[in-house]
N, C-alpha and C positions, 0 to 999 in steps of 0.2 A: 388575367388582368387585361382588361381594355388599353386597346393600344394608343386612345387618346389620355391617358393618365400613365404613361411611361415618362414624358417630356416632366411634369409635374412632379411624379415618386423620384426621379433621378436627382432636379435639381433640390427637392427637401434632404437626400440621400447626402448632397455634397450637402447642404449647409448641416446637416447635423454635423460634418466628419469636421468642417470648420470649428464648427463651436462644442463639439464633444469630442474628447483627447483621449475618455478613458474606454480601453479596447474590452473591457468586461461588460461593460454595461452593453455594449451595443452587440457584443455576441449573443448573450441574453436575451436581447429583447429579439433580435434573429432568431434563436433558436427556438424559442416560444413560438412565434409566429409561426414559423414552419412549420411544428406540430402540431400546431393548429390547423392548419389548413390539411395537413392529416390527417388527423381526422374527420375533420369535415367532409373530405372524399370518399373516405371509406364508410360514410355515413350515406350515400346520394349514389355512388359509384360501385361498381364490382372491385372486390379485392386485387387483382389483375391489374384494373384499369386505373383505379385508383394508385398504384403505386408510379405505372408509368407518367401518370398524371405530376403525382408529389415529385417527380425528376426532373421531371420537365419545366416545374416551379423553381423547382432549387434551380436550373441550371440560370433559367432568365431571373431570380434574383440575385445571384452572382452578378449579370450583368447591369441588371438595372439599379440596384441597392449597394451591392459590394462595392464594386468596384465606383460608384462615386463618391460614395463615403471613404474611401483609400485615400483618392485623390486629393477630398476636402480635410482630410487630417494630413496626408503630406503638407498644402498647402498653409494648414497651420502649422505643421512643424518650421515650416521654411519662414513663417511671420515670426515665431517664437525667435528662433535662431536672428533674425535682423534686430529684433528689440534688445536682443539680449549681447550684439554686437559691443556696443559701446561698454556696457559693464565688465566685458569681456576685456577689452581694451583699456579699461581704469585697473582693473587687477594685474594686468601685463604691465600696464606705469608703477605699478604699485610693487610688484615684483622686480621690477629693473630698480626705483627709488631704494628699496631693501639692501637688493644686489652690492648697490653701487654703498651703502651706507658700512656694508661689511666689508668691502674692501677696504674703506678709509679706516675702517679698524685695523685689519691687517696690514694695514701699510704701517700704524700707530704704532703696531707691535712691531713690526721689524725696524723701526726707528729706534725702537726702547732695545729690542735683543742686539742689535748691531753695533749701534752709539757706545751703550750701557758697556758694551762687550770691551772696547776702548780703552773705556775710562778706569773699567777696573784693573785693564793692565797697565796702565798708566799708574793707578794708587798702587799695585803689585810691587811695579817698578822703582817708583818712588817709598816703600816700604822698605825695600833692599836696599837704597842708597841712606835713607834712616839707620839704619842700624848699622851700616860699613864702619868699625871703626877707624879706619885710614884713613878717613873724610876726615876735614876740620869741623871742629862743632857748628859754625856759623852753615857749612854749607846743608850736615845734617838734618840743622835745623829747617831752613829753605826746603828740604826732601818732606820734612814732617808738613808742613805748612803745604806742601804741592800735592802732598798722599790725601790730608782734608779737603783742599781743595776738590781734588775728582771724587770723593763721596758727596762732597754739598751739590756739584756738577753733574753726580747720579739723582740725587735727590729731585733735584730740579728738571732733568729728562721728563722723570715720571710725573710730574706735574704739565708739563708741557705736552707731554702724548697723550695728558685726558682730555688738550684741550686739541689738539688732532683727531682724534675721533669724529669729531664732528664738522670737520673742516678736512678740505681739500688738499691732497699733498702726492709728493711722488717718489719714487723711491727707483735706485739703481738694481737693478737683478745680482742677487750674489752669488759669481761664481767660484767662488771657494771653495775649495776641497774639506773635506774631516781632516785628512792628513795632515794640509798647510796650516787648519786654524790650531790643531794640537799642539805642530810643530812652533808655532807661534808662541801658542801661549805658554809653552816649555821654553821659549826665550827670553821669556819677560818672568822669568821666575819659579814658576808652578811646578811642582811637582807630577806630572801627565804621563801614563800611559797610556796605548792602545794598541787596541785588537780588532783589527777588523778582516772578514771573514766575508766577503762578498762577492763573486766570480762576474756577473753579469752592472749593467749598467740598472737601475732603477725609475721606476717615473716620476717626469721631474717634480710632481708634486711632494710625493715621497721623501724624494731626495734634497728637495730643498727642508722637507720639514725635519729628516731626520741632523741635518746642519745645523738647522735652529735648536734641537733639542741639548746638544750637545756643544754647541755654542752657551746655552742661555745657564748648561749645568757648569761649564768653566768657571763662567761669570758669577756664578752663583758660591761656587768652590772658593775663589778668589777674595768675595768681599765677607761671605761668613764662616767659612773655614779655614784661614790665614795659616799656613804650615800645612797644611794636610797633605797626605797622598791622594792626586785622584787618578783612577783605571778606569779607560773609556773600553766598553764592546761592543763592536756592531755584527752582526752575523745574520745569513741569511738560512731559515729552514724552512722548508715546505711552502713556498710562494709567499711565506713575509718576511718582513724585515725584523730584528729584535735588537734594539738600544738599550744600552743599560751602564751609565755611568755611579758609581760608587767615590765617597770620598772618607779618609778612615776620620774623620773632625779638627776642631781649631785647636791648635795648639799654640796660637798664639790670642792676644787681644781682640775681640771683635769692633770695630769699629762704624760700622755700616748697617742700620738697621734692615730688615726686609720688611720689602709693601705685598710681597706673594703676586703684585701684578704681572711678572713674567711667567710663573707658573698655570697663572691663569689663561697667556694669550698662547701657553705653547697646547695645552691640553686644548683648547677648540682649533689650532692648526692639526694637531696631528687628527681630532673629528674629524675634519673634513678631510685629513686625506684617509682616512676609511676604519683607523687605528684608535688607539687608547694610551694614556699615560697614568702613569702610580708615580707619585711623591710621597716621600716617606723618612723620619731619621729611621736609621739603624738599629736592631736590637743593644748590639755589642760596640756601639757608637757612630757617627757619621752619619751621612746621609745619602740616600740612593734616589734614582730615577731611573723610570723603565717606560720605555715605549715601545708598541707593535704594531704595525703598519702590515696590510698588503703589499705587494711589489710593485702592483700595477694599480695602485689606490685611486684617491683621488673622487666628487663627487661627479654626476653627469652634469651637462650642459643644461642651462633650465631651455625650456622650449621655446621655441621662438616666435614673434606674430606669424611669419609664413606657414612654419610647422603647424601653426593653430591652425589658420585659416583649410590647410590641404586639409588636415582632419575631419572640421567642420564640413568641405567639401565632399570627402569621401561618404561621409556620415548622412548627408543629404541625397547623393548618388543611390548610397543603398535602400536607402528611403522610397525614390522614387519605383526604384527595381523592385521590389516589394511589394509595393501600392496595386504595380503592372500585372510581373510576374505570376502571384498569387493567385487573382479573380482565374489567371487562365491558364495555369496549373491546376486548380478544383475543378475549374470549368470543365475543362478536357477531360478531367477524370470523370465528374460525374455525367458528361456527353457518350464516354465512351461504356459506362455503364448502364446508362440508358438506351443507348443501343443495342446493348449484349441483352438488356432484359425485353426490347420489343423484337429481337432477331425470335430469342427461346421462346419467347408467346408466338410470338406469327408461326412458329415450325409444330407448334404444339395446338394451333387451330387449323390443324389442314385435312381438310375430306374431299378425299380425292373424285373425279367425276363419275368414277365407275360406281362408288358409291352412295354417291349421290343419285343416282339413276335407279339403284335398285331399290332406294325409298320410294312408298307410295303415300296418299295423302289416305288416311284412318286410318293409320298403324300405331298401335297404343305406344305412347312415348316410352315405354321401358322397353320396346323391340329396337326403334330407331332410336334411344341412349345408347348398346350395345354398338353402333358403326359409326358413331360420331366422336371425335377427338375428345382429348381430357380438356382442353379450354376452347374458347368460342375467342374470338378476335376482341380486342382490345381499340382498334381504333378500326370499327363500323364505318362505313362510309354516312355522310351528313346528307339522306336522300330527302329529307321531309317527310318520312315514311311515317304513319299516327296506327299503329294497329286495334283494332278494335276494343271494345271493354273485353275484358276478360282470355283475350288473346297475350301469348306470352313468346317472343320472337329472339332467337337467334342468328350469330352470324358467322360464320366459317370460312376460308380460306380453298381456293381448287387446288393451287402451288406453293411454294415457299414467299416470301413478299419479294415485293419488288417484280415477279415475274406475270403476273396478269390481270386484267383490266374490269375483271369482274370478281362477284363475290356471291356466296348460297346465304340464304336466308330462309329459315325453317321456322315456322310457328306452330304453339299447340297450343290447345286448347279443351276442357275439359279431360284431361290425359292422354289425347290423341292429338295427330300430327293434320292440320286443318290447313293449311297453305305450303309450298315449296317454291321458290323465285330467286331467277336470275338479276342479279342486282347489278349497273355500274359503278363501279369503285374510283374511276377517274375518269379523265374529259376526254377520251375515247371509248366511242359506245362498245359493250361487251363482243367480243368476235363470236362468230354462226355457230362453233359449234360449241361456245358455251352459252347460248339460248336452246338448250333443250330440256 
């Protein structure tokens, strides 16, 4: 390659890497090339010379080719990644707007499991003062008319939390026990036991959902199993948690229809803290719910603009390191291989002086082939030397390379040996006593 078109292959080398992204095509048309020029050598050159030749290619289009074409596709990857900023930045709005849309659900829902939870002890409560008959009729009555009231009062919640869904609200953190809401709703009436079975403390996702489940199945107990027994169990095996409230059914009047909207918000609570829920009546009557949860549930953090950005960061970093690294990683390797193969030629063209000395000039070439080395030097000194028609010249080494300033050159001719000469090999003229 002329060295005034290195300036010109370099900068076409980056703008391809700019405008071509895809790493198949441009190895390709690389590696083509290269064998090309391949054989092209081995067509013009000796096998020998020819190869140190082809290494010496490869190693300067690593540099001249590779490695600007590296550069010019990092440089579009880093264009890519800025264009692609802002879109970047509309899905992260778009995932916080999501975010924030499922919370106001889940707040909806603990307005409706917690409210809801109230009123049905309230209609509980007011059921048992209905039916006392110690009570005077009139106040009975007032009990019946207060027991409807908190159904119509239920009713009305759930109508009101589907318009929370979609509107802004807040809600207190509840820290409630299982135990006190049991103990609770076993004072306003209910029929409750429980069992629970859990030595360590829980996360609090976990453990606020397994509250909710068991809350929302009281409440559930309450308004459409009127008389019933219900047996709460919580128990912890093997790193999760397992709920399972049973109720044996109404044995009294049902009053209160179900919308299934609390079964709905508990089963995507206990989703996301990692778990599953079953609703279900009962074979031999009643109705069960079962939840199982991890202990340490719960979903991850979504990722944040920062966490993006350091990725995208990293992401570019390695990029560049690559672009770099690579050209001179191959480099090095294919420099250090090109050396080991002009070390093994240069030691493998060495005819030393004494031998050299004992050639004469008309000695048929198959006498002097017998003292002359298995290869002839590979990189000949550049003397302007033209040998005549029909003359055919070689070139040989006195020492290993690197160690002397001159070189033999032997020519034949019609099968004999018709010139022998001391040649300079470098910009120190030959020393005296290799002019003999």
């Amino acid at each position: 390659m002329q060295i005034a078109l290195i300036p010109a292959v370099s900068l076409l080398s980056y703008l391809a890497g700019r405008r071509e992204t895809q790493l198949k095509h441009f190895v390709l048309l690389c590696t083509l090339s290269l064998l090309g020029m391949f054989v092209l050598a081995l067509t013009q050159l000796l096998a020998s010379e020819a190869i140190l030749t082809w290494l010496i290619t490869l190693l300067s289009s690593l540099l001249v080719v590779v490695l600007p074409w590296l550069i010019g596709r990092y440089r579009a990857q880093q264009v890519l990644l800025a264009t692609a900023g802002w879109d970047r930045a509309e899905r992260l709005q778009l995932e916080i707007d999501q975010e924030r849309l499922r919370e106001r659900s889940r707040i909806a829902e603990d307005m409706h499991d917690s409210v809801g939870h109230e009123l049905s002890l309230i209609a509980l409560r007011a059921a048992a003062l209905e039916l006392d008959p110690s009570l005077p009729e009139q106040h009975r009555r007032a009990a019946g008319e207060l027991r409807e009231s908190a159904a119509t009062a239920t009713e009305r919640l759930g109508e009101i939390v589907g318009v929370l869904r979609d509107q802004e609200a807040s809600t207190r953190p509840h820290d409630e026990t299982v135990r006190a809401l049991v103990d609770r709703a076993a004072a306003s009436g209910l029929s409750v036991q429980l069992t629970e079975r859990v030595d360590d403390a829980l996360a609090p996702m976990v453990d606020r959902a397994v509250h909710r489940v068991v809350q929302e199945s009281l409440t559930n107990a309450s308004k459409h199993a009127p008389g019933a027994t219900v047996t709460v169990s919580i128990t912890k095996r093997n790193n999760h948690v397992y709920v399972d409230i049973n109720d044996t059914g109404a044995t009294k009047p049902v009053l209160a229809p179900s919308g299934g909207r609390g079964l709905d918000g508990l089963r995507e609570r206990v989703r996301l803290a990692g778990g599953s829920l079953s609703a279900a009546p009962r074979p031999d009557g009643g109705f069960q719910v079962t939840a199982t949860m991890p202990c340490a549930g719960g979903r991850p953090e979504p990722l944040t603009a920062a966490a993006e950005r350091a990725t995208v960061r990293r992401s570019a970093r390695r990029g560049l390191i690559t672009a770099i690294a690579a050209p001179v990683l191959l480099g090095g390797l294919i420099g250090a291989v090109a050396l080991g193969y002009y070390l093994l030629a240069g030691y493998s063209a060495i005819l030393r002086p004494a031998e050299y000395d004992r050639i004469s000039i008309g000695q048929p070439e198959e006498e002097v082939a017998k003292v002359l080395p298995r290869m002839q030097m590979i990189d000949a000194p550049a003397e302007g030397y033209t040998p005549p028609a029909g003359w055919s010249c070689h070139y040989y080494r006195p020492a290993p390379p690197f160690t002397s300033n001159y070189v033999y050159r032997l020519c034949f001719a019609n099968g004999a040996l018709v010139a022998k000469t001391v040649v300079q090999s470098g910009s120190v003229p030959p020393t005296p006593e290799g002019n003999r």
